[in-house]
C-alpha positions in Angstrom: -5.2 29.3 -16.0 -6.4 26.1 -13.4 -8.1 27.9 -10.5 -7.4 27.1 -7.0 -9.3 24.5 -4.7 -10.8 27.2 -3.0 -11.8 29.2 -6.1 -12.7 26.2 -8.1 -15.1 24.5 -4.8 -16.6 28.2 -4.1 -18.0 28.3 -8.1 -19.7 25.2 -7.4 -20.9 25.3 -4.0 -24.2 25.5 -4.6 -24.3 23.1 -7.6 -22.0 20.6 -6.4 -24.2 17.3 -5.4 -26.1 17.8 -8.7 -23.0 18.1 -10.4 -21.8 14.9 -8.8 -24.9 12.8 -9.0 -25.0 13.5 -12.5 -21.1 12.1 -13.3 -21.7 9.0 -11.2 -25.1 8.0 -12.6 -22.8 5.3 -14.6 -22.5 3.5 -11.5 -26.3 3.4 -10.8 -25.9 5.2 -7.2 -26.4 8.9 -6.3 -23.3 10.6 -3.5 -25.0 10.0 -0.5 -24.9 6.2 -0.8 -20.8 6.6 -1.2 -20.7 8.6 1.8 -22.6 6.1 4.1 -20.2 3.6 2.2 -17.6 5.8 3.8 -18.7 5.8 6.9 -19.4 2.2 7.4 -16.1 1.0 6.0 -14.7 3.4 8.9 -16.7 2.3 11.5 -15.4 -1.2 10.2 -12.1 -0.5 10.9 -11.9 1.9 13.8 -15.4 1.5 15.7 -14.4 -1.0 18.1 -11.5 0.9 19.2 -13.8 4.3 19.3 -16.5 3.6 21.7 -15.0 6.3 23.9 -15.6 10.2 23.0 -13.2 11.4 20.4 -12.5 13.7 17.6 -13.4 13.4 13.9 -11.6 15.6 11.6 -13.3 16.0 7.7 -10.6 17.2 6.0 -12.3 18.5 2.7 -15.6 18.7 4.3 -17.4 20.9 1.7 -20.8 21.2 2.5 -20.7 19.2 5.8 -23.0 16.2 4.3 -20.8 14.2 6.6 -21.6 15.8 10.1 -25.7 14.8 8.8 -24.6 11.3 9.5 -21.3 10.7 11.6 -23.8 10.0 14.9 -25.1 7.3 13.2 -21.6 5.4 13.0 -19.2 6.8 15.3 -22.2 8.5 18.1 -19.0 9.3 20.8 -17.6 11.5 18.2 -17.0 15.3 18.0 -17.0 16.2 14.4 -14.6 18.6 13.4 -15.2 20.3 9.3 -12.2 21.8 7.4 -12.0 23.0 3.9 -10.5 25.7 1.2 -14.0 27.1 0.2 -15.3 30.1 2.3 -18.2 29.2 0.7 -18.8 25.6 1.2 -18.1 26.6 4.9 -20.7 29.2 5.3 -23.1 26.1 3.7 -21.7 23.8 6.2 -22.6 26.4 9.1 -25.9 27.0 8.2 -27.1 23.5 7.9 -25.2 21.9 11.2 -24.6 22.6 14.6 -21.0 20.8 14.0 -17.7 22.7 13.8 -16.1 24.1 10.5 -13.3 26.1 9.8 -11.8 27.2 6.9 -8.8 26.2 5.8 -6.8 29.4 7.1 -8.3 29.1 10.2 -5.8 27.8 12.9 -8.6 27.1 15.5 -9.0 23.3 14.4 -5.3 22.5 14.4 -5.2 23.1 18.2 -6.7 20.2 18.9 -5.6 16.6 18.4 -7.7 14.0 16.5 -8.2 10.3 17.1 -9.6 9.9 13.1 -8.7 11.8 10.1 -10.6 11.8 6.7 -9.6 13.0 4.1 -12.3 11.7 1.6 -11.5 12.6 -2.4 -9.6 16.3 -2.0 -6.1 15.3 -2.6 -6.4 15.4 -6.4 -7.1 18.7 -6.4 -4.7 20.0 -4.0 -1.4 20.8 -6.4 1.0 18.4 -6.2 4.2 20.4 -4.7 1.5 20.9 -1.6 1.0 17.4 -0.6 3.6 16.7 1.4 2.9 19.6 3.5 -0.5 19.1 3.5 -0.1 15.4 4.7 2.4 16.6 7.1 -0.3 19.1 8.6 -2.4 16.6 9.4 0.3 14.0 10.8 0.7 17.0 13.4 -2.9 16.8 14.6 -2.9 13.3 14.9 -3.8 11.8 18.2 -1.2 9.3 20.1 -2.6 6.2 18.5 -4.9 8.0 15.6 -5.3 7.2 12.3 -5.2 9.3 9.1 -7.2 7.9 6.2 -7.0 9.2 2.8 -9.5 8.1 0.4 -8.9 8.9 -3.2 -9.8 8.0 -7.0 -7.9 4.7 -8.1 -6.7 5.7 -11.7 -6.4 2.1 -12.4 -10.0 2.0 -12.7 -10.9 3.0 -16.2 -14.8 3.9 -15.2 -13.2 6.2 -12.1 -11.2 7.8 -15.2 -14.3 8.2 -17.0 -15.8 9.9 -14.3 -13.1 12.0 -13.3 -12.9 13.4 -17.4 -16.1 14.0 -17.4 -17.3 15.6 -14.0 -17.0 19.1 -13.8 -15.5 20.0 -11.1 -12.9 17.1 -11.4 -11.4 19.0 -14.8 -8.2 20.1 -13.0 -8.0 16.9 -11.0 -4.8 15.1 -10.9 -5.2 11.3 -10.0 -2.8 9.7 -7.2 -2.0 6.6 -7.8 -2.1 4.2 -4.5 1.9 3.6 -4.6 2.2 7.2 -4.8 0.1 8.2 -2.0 1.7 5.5 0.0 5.1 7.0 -0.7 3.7 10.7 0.3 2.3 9.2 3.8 6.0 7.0 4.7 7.8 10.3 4.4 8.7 11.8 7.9 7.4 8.4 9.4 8.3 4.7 10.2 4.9 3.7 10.4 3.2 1.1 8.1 0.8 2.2 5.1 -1.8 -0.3 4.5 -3.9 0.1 1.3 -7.2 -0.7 0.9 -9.0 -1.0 -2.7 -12.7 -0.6 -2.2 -16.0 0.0 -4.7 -16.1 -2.8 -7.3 -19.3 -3.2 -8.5 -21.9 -0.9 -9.8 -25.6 -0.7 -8.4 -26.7 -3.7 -11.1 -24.0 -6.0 -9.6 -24.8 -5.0 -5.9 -25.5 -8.6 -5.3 -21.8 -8.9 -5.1 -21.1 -6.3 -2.8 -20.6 -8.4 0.1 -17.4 -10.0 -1.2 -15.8 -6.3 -1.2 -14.5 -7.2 1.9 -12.2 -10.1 0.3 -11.3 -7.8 -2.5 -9.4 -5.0 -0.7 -6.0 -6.5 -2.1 -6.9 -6.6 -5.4 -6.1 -2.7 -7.6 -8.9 -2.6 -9.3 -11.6 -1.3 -7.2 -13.1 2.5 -7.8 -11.1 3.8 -5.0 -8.7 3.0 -2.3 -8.3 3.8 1.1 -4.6 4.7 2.4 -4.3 4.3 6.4 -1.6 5.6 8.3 -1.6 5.2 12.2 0.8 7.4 14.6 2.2 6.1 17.5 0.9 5.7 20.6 2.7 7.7 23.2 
């Protein structure tokens, strides 16, 4: 019996970045230099527009390793934390002065949101719930916001390799980038624009600078999928 997001995320709450350093120790680099990957590739592509104090939502937050760094990229914004694990929540709360909510909660879906993340949860959210889930999120969007999902590229064979053998990725289903563009078109005109992203491993970071001239190409790690709503 597969266990739910929130059942599988509260087993591993306090395990978790072990668990993931330990499956991506292929690619030479530890989480936390993914995450400030994140972040900068965001402030890449929204920061000029975000000088101005706005909201932040981490959809998927766990722990809240995000809100440690968010000032450094985006400093105008108010971080906002949501996730399915009661536990990774009550982590979250004890280790920031940020706002989290669980999932149930309806307190962070009152306000709207000039940036959405959604870094990595959709392949563990079942399937029949992604349109809804997607659809929740469209709703919080700002006039003018944009909604980024970042997933796994199952193109990638070392992202498979990863994914099969991580723990807590057992019950993970991978989206692939045409999918996920289909799922973020429904109930919208607006333009999808994928971005493939994390080519080379730590011994080829030399490289890493032409990243930027890759994004077209599907064989990166992971890719970004950007949706923007329209302005009012």
């Amino acid at each position: 019996m597969k266990s739910t997001p929130e059942q599988l995320f509260d087993r591993y709450s306090e395990s978790y970045s072990d668990l993931l350093n330990d499956s991506i120790k292929i690619t030479g680099y530890e989480g936390d230099h993914f995450l400030r990957c994140k972040l900068k590739r965001l402030q890449s592509l929204f920061g000029k527009n975000l000088d101005s104090p706005f909201n932040f939502l981490d959809f998927g937050c766990g722990a809240g390793r995000t809100s440690e760094q968010i000032s450094e990229y985006f400093p105008t914004a108010h971080y906002v934390g949501v996730d399915a694990s009661p536990k990774m929540i009550h982590q979250a709360k004890q280790n920031s002065v940020c706002d989290f909510f669980s999932l149930e909660e309806t307190d962070w879906k009152q306000k709207s949101y000039q940036l959405i993340l959604a870094a990595n949860v959709f392949h563990h959210i079942p399937p029949a719930q992604h349109s809804s889930q997607l659809q929740d999120l469209k709703n919080v969007l700002a006039p003018g916001g944009s909604l980024v999902v970042w997933e796994h590229n199952p193109l990638n064979p070392v992202t498979r390799k990863i994914v099969r053998d991580c723990e807590f990725d057992r019950d993970a289903i991978l989206i692939p980038a045409r999918k996920m563009k289909a799922l973020l078109r429904q109930s919208s005109s607006q333009p999808v624009k994928i971005l493939y992203t994390s080519f080379f491993p730590k011994s080829l970071s030399w490289f890493a600078p032409l990243e930027s001239r890759m994004e077209w190409l599907p064989l990166g790690a992971q890719y970004l999928a950007i949706i923007q709503a329209p302005n009012a």
